[in-house]
C-alpha positions in Angstrom: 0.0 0.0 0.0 1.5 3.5 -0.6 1.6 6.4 1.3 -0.9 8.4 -0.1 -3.6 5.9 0.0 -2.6 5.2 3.8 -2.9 9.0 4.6 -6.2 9.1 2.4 -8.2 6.2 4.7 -6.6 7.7 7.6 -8.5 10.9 6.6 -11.5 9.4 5.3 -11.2 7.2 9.1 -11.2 10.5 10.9 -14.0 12.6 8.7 -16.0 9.3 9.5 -15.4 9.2 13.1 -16.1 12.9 13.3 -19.8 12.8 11.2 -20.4 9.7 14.0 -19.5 11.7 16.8 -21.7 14.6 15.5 -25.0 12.5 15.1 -24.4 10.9 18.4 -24.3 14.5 19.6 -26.7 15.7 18.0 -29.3 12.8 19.5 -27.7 13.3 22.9 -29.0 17.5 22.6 -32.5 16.2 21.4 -32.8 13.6 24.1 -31.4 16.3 26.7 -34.0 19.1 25.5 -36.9 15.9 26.0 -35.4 15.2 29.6 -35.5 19.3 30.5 -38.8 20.3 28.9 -40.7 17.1 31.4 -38.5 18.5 34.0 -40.2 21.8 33.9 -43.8 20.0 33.4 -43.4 18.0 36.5 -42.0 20.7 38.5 -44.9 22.8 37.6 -47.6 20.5 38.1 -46.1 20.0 41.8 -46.2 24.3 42.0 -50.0 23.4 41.2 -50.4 20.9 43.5 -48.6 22.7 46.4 -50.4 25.9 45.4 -54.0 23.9 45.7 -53.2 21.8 48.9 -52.4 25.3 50.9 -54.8 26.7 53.2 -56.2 30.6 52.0 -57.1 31.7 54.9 -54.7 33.3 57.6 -54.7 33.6 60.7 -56.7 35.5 62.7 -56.4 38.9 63.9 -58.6 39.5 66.6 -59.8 37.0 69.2 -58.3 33.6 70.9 -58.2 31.0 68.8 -56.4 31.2 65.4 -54.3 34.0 66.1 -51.1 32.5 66.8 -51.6 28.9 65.1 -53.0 28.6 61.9 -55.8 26.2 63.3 -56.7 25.2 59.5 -53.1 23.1 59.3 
């Protein structure tokens, strides 16, 4: 084999290894957005949930129950 066929499948080798590494990249970025946009979805339907499950009253401001302890807890 002569040199310059060598060097050409070592470059053709390298250009090969470097499209690979680009779609594996580029599938890694996809899966990555997926992964971050049901990250926000979940934390905001436990915002929701939290939101929902706390009491809307406060406490009270005159009297003796209620105005120290939120008696609704």
């Amino acid at each position: 084999m002569s040199e310059a066929c060598r060097v050409d499948t070592s470059v053709n080798a390298t250009v090969s290894m470097a499209l690979t590494l680009q779609q594996y990249n580029a599938g890694q970025q996809a899966q990555m957005s997926l992964l971050k946009e049901s990250l926000e979805t979940q934390a905001n339907q436990v915002s929701e949930i939290m939101e929902s499950a706390a009491p809307k009253d406060s406490l009270a401001s005159s009297g003796t129950v209620g105005t120290r302890i939120n008696t609704y807890a």
